[in-house]
C-alpha positions in Angstrom: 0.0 0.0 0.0 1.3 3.9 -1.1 2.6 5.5 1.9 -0.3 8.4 2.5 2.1 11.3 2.2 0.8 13.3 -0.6 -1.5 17.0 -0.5 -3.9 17.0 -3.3 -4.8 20.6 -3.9 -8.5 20.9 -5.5 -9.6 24.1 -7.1 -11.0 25.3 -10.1 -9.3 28.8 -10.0 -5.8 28.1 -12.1 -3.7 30.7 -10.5 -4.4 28.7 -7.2 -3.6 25.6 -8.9 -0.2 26.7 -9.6 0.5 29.2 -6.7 -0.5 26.4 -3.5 0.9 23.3 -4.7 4.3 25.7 -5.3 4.1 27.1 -1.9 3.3 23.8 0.0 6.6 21.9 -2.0 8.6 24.5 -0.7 7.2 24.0 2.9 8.5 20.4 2.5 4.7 19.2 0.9 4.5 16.7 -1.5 1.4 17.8 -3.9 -0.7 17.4 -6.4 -3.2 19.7 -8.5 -6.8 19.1 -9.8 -9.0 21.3 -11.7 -11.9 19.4 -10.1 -13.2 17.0 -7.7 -14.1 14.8 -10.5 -10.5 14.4 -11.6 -9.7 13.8 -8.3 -11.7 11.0 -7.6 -10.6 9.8 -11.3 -7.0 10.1 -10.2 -4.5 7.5 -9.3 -3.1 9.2 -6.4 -6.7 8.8 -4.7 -5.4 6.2 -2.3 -1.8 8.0 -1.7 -3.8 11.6 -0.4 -3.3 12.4 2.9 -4.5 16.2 3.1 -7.0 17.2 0.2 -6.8 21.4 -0.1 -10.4 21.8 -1.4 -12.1 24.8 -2.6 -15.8 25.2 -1.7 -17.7 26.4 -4.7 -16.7 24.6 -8.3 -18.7 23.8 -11.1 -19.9 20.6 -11.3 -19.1 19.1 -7.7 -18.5 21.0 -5.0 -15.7 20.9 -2.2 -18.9 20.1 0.5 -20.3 17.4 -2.6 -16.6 15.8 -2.3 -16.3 15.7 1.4 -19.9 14.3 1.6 -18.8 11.7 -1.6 -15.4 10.4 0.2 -16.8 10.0 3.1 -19.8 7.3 1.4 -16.4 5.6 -0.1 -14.9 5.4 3.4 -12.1 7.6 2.3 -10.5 8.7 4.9 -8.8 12.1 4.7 -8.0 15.1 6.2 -9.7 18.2 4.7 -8.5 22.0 4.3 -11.5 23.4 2.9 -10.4 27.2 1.2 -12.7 29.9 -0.2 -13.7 33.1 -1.4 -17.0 33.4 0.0 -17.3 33.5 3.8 -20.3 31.6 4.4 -20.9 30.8 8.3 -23.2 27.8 7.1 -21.4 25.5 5.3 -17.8 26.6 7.4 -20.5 24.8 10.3 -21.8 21.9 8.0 -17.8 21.1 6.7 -16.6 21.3 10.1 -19.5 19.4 11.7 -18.2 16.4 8.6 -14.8 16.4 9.9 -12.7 19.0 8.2 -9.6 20.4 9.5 -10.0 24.1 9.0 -11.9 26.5 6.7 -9.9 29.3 5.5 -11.0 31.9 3.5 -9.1 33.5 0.6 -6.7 35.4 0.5 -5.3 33.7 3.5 -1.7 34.0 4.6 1.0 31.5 3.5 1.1 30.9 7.7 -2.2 30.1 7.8 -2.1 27.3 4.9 1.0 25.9 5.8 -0.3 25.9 9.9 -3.3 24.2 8.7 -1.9 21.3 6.4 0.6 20.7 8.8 -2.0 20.1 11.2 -3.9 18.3 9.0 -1.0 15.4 8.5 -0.6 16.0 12.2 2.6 17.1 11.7 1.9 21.1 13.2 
């Protein structure tokens, strides 16, 4: 079995998609970048995730969708939810689920790193 090692990074926005898996490989992070939560779940390194990043609101599935979807697979893994919309609700629903943190963007590069870490119970 893959050691679970690896931060998946889900987000539709592409600047995010190339700015966070850059910052968290320079933390020490190995990572991986999705465009959605479809090609996530499509991926190989499925198994290997340890810490998905996920952004809230995508087209198609959402971040909450995905949480909600792993968790029916018995997927276990931790989740740093990120977005650009506060919204009080679904921080309480995500959180309720299991989720590590819910940041909202622009968050600091403290603030991601602190929460991964975390995450991977390594903070």
């Amino acid at each position: 079995m893959p050691q679970r090692n690896l931060v998946s990074v889900v987000d539709d926005d592409e600047s995010v998609r190339e700015s966070l898996p850059d910052l968290l490989t320079s933390h020490g992070f190995v990572t991986r970048a999705f465009a959605s939560a479809e090609a996530f779940l499509d991926s190989e390194v499925l198994a290997a995730t340890a810490c998905l990043v996920l952004d809230v609101s995508m087209p198609g599935m959402t971040g909450p969708e995905l949480q909600i979807e792993l968790a029916k697979r018995q997927i276990d893994v931790a989740i740093v939810f990120i977005t650009a919309h506060a919204d009080v609700t679904v921080e309480a629903q995500v959180l309720k689920r299991g989720a590590q943190a819910f940041l909202l963007k622009p968050f600091t590069e403290a603030a991601i790193v602190e929460a991964v870490a975390a995450a991977l119970g390594k903070g």
